[in-house]
PyMOL Python script that loads the backbone (N, CA, C, O; Angstrom):
from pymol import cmd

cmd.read_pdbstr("""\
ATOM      1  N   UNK A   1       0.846  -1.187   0.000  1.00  0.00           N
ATOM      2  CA  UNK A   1       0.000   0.000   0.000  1.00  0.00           C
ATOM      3  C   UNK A   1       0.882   1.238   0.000  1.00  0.00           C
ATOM      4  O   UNK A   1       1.740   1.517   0.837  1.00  0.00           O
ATOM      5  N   UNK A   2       0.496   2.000  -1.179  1.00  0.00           N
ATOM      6  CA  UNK A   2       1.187   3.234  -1.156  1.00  0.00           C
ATOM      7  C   UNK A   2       1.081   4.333  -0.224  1.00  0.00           C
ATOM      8  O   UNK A   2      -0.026   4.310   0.315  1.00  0.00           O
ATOM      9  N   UNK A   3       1.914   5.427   0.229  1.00  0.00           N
ATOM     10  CA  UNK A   3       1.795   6.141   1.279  1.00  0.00           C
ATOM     11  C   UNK A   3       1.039   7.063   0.942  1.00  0.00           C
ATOM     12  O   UNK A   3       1.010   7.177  -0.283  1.00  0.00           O
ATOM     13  N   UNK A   4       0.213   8.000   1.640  1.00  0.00           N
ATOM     14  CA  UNK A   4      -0.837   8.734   1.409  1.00  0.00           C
ATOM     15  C   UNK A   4       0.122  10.297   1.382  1.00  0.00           C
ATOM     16  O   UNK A   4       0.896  10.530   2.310  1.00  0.00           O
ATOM     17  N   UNK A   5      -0.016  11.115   0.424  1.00  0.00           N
ATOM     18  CA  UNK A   5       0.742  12.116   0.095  1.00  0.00           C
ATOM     19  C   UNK A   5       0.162  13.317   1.243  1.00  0.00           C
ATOM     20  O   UNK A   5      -0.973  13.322   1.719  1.00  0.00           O
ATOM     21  N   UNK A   6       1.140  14.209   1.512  1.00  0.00           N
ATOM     22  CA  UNK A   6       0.430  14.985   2.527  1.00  0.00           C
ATOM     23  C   UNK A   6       0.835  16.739   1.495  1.00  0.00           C
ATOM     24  O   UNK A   6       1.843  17.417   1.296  1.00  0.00           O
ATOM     25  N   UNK A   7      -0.683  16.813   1.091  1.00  0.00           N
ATOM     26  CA  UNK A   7      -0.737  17.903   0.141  1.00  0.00           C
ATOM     27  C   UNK A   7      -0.535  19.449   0.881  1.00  0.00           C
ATOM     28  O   UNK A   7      -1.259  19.712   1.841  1.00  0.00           O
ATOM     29  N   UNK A   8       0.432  20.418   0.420  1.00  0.00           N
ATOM     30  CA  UNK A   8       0.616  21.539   1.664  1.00  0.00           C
ATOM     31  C   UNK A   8       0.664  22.876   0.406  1.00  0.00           C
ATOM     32  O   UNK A   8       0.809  22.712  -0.805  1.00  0.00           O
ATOM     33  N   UNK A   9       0.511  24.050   1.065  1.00  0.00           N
ATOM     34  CA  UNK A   9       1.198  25.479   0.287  1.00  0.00           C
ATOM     35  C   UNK A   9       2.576  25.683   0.826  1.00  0.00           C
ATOM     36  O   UNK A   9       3.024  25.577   1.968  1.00  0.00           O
ATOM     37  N   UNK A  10       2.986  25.926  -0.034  1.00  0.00           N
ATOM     38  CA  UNK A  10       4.427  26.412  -0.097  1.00  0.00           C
ATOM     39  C   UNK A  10       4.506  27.635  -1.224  1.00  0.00           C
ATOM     40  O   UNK A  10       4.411  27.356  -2.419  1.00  0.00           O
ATOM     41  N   UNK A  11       4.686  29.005  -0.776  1.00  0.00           N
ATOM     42  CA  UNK A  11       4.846  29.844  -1.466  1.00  0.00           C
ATOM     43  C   UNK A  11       3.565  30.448  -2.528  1.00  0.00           C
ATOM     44  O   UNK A  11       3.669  31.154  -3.531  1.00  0.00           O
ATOM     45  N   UNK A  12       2.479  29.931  -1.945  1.00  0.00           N
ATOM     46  CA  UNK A  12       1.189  30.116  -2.508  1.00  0.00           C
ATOM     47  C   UNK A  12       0.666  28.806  -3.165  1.00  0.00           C
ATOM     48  O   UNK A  12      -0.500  28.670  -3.535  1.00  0.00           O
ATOM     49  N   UNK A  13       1.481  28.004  -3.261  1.00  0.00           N
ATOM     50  CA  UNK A  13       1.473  27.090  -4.527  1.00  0.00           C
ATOM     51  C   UNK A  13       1.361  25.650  -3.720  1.00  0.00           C
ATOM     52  O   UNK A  13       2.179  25.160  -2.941  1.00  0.00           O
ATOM     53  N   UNK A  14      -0.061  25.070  -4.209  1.00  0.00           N
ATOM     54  CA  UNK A  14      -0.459  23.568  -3.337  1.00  0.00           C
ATOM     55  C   UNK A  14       0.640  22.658  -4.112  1.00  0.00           C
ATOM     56  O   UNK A  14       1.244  23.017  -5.123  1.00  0.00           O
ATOM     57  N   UNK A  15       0.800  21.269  -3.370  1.00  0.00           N
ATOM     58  CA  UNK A  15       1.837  20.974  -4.064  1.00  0.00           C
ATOM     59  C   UNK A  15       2.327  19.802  -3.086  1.00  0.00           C
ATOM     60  O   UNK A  15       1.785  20.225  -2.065  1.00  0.00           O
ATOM     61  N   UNK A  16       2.978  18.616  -2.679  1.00  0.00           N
ATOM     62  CA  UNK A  16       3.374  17.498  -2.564  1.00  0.00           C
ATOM     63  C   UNK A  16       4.848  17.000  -2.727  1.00  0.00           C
ATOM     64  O   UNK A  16       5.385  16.906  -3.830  1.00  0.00           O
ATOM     65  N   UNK A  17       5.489  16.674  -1.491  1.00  0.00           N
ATOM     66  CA  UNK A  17       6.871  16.074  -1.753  1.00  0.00           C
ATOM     67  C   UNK A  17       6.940  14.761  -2.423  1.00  0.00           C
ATOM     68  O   UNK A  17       6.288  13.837  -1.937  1.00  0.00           O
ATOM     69  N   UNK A  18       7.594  14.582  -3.393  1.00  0.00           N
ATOM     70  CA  UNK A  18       7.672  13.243  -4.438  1.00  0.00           C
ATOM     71  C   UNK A  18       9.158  13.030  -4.732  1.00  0.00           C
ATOM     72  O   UNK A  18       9.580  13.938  -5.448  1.00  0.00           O
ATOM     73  N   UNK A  19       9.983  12.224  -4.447  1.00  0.00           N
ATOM     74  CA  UNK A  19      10.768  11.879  -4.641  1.00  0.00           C
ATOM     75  C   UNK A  19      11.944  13.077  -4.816  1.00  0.00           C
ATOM     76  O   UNK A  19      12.556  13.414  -5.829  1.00  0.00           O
ATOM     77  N   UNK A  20      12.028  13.641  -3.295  1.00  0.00           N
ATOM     78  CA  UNK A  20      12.924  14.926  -3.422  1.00  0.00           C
ATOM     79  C   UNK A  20      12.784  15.980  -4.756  1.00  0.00           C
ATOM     80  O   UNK A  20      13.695  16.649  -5.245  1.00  0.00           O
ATOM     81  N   UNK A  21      11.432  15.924  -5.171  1.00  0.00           N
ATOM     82  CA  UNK A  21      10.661  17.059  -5.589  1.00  0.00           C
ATOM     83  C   UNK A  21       9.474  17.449  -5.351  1.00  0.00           C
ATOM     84  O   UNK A  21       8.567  16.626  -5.230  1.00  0.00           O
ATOM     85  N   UNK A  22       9.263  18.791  -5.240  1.00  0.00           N
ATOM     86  CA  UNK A  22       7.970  19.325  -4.957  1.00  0.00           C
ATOM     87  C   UNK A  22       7.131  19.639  -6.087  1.00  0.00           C
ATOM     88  O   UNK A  22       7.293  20.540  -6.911  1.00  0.00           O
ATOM     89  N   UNK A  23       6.040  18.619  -6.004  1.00  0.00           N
ATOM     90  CA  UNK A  23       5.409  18.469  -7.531  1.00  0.00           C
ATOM     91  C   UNK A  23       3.670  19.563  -7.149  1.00  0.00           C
ATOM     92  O   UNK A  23       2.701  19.379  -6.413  1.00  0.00           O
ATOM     93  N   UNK A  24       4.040  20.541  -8.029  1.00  0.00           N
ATOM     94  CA  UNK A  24       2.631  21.724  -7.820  1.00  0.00           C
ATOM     95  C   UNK A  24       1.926  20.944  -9.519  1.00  0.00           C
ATOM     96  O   UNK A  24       0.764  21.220  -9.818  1.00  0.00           O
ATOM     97  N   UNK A  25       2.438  20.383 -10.093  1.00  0.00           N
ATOM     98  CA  UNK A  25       1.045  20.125 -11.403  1.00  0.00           C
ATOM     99  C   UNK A  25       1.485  18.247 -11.440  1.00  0.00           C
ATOM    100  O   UNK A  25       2.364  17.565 -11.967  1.00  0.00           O
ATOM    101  N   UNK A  26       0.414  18.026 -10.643  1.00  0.00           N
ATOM    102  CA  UNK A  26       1.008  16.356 -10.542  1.00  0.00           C
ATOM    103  C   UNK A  26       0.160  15.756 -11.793  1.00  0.00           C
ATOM    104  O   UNK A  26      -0.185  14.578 -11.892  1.00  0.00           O
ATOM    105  N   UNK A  27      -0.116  16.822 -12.756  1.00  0.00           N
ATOM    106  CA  UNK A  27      -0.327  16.294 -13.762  1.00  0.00           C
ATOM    107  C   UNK A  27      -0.097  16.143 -15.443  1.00  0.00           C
ATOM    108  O   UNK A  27      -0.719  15.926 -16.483  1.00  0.00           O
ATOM    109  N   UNK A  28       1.740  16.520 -14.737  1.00  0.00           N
ATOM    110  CA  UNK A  28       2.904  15.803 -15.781  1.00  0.00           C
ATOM    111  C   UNK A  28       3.675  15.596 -15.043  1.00  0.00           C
ATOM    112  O   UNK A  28       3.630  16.186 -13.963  1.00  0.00           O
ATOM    113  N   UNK A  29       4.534  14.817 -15.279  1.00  0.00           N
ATOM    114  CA  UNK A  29       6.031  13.851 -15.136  1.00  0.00           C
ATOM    115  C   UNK A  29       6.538  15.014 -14.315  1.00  0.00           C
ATOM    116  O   UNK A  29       6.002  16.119 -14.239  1.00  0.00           O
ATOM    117  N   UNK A  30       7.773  14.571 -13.640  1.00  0.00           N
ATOM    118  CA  UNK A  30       8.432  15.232 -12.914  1.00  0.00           C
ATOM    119  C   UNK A  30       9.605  15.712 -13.911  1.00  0.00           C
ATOM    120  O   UNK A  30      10.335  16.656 -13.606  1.00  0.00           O
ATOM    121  N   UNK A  31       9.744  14.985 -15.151  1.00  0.00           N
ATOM    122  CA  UNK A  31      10.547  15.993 -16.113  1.00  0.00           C
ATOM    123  C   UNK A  31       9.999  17.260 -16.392  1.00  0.00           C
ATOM    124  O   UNK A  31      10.704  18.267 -16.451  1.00  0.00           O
ATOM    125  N   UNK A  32       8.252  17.269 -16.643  1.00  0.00           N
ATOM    126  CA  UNK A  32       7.384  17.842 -17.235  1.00  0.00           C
ATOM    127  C   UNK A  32       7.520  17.710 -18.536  1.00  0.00           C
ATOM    128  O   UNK A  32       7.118  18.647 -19.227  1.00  0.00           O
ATOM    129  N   UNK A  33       8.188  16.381 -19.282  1.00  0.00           N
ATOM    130  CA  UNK A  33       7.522  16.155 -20.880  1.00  0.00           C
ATOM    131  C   UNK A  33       6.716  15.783 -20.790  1.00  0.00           C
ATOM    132  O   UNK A  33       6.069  16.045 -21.804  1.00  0.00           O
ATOM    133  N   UNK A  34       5.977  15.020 -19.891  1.00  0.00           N
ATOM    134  CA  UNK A  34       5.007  13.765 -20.215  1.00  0.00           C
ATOM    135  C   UNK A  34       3.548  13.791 -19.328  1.00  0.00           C
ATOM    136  O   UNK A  34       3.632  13.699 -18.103  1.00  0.00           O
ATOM    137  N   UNK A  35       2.576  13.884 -19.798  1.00  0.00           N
ATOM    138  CA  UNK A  35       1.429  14.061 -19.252  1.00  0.00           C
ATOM    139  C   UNK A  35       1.279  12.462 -18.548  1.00  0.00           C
ATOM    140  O   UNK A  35       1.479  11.417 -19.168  1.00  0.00           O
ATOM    141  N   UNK A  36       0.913  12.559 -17.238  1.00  0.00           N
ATOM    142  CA  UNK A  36       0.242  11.342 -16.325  1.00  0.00           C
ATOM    143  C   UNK A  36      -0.627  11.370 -15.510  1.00  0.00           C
ATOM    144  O   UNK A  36      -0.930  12.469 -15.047  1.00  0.00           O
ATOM    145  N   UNK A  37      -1.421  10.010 -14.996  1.00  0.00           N
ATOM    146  CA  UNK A  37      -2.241  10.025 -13.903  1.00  0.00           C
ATOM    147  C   UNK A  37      -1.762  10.156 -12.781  1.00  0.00           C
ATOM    148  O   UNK A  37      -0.901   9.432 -12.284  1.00  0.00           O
ATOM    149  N   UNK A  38      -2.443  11.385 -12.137  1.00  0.00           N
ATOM    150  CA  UNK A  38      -1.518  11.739 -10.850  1.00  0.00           C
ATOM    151  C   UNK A  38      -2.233  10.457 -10.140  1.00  0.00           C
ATOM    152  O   UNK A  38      -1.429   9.778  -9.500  1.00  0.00           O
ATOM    153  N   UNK A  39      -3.316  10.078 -10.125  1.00  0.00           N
ATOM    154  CA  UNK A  39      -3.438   8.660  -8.982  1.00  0.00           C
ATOM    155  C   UNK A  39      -2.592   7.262  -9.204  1.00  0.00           C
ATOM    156  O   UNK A  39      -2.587   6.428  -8.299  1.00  0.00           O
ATOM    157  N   UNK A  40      -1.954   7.054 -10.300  1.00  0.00           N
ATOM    158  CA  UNK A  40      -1.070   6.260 -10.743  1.00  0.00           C
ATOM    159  C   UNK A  40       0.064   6.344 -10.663  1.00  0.00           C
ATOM    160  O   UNK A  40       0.784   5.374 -10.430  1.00  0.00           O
ATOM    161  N   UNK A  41       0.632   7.951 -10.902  1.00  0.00           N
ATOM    162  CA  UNK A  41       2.181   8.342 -10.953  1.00  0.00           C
ATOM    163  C   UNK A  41       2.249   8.612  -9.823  1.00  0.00           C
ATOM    164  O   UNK A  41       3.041   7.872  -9.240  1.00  0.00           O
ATOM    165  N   UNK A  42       1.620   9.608  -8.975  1.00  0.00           N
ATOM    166  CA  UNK A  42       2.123   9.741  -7.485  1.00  0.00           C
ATOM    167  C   UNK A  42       1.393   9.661  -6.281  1.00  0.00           C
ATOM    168  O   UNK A  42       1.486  10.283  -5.222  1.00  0.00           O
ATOM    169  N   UNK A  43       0.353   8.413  -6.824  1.00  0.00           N
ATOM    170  CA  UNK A  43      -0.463   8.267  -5.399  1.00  0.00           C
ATOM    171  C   UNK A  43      -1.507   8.738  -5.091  1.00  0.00           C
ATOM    172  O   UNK A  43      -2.353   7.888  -4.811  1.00  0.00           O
ATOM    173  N   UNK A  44      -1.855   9.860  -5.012  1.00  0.00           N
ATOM    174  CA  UNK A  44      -3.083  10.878  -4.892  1.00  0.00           C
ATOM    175  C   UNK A  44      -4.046  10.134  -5.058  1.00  0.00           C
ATOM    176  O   UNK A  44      -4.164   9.235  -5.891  1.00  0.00           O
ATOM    177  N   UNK A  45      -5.031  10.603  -3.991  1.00  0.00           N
ATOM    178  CA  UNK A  45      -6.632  10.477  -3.834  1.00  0.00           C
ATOM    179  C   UNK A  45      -7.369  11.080  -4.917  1.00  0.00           C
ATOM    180  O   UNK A  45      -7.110  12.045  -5.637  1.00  0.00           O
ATOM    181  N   UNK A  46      -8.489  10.171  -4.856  1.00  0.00           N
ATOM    182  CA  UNK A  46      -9.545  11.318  -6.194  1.00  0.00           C
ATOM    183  C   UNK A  46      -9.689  12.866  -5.526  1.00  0.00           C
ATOM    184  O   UNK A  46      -9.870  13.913  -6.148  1.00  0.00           O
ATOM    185  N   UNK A  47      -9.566  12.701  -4.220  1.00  0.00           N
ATOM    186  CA  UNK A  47     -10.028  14.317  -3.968  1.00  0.00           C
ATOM    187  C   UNK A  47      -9.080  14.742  -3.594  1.00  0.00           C
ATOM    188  O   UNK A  47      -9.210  15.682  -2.810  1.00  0.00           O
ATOM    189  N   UNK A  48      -7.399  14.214  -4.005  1.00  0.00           N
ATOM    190  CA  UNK A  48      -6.975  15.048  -3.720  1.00  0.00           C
ATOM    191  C   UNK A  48      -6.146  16.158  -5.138  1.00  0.00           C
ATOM    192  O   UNK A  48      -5.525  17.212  -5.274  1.00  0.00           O
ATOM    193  N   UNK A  49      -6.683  15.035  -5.913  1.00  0.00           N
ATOM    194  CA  UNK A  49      -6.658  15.031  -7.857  1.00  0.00           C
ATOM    195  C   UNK A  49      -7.652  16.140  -8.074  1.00  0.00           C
ATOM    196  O   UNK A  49      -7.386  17.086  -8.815  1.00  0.00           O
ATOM    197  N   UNK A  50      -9.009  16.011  -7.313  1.00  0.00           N
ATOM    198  CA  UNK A  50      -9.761  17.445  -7.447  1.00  0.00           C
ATOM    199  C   UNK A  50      -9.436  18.261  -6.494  1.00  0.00           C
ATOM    200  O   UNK A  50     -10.465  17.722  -6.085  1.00  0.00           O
ATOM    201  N   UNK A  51      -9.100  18.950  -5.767  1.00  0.00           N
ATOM    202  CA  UNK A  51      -8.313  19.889  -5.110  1.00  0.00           C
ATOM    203  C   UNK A  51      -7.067  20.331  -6.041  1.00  0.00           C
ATOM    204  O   UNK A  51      -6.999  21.546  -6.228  1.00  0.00           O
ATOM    205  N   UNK A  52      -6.448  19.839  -6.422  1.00  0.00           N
ATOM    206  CA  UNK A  52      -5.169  20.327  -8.026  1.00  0.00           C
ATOM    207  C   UNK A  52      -6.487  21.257  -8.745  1.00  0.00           C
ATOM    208  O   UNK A  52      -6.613  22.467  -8.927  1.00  0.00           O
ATOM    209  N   UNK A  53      -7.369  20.095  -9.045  1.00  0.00           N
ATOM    210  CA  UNK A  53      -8.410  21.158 -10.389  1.00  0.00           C
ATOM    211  C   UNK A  53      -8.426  22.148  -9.637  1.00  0.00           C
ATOM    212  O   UNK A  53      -7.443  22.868  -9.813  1.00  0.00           O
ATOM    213  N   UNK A  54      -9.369  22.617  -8.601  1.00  0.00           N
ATOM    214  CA  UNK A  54      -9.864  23.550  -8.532  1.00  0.00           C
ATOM    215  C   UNK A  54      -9.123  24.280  -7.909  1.00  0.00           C
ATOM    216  O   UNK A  54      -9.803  24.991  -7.169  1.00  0.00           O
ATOM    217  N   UNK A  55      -7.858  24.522  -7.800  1.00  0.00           N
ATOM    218  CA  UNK A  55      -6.826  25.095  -7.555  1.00  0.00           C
ATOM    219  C   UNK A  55      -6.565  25.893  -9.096  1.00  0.00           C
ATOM    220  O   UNK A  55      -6.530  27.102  -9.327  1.00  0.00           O
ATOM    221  N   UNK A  56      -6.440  25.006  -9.809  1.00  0.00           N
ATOM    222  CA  UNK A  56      -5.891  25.121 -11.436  1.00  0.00           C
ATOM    223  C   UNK A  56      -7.112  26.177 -11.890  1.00  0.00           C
ATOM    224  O   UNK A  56      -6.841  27.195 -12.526  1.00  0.00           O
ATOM    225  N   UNK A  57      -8.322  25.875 -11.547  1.00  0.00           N
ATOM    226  CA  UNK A  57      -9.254  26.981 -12.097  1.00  0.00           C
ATOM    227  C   UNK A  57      -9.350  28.066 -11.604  1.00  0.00           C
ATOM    228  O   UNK A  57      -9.865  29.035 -12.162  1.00  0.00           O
ATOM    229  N   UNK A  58      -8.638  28.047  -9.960  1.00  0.00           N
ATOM    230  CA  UNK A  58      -8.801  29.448  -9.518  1.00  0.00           C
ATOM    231  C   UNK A  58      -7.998  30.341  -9.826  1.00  0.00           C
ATOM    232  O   UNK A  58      -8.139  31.559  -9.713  1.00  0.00           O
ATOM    233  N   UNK A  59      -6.854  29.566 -10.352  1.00  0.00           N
ATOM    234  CA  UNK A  59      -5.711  30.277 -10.664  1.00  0.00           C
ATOM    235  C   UNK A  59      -5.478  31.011 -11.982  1.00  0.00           C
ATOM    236  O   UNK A  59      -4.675  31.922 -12.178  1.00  0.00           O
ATOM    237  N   UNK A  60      -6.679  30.219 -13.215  1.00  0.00           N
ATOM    238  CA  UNK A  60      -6.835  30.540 -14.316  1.00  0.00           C
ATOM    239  C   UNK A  60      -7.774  31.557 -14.547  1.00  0.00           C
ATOM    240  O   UNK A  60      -7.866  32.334 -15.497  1.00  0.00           O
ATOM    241  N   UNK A  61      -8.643  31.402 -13.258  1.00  0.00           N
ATOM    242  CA  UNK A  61     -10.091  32.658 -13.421  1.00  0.00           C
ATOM    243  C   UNK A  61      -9.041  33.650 -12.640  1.00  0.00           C
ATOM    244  O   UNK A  61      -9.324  34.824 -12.879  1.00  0.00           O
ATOM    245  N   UNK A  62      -8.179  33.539 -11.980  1.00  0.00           N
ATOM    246  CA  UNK A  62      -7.514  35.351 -11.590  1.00  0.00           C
ATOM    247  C   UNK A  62      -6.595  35.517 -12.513  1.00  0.00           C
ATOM    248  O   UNK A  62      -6.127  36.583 -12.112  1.00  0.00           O
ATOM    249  N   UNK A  63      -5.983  35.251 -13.459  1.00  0.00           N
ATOM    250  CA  UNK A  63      -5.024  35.200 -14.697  1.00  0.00           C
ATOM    251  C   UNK A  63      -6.037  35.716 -16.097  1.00  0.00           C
ATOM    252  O   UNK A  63      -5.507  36.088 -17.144  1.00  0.00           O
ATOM    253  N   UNK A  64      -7.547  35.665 -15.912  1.00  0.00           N
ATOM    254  CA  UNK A  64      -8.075  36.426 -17.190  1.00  0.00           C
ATOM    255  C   UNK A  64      -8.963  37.679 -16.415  1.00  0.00           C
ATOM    256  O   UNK A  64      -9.555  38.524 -17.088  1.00  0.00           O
TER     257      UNK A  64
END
""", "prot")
cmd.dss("prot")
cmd.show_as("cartoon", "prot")
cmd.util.cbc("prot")
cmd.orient("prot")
């Protein structure tokens, strides 16, 4: 059983320690070429996969 990620802000920005990186879009690769399932690639809960979204939308509705 995989360990349960403990999702935090750091610098405004939600976001997760992963393998001595702090991953804020766990939804690409930690290179960032490659688009993945953050519940597959790094564990994450469905809610914690929706908490990213609606992070991602709030961030996009104060950016227009």
């Amino acid at each position: 059983m995989s360990k349960k990620r403990k999702l935090e802000y750091v610098d405004g920005k939600l976001g997760f320690d992963f393998e001595d990186f702090f991953i804020t879009d766990p939804f690409v690769s930690t290179c960032m070429r490659f688009d993945v399932d953050p519940i597959k690639e790094y564990g994450l809960t469905d809610n914690q996969v929706k908490k990213f979204k609606q992070e991602q939308r709030k961030t996009n509705e104060e950016n227009n």
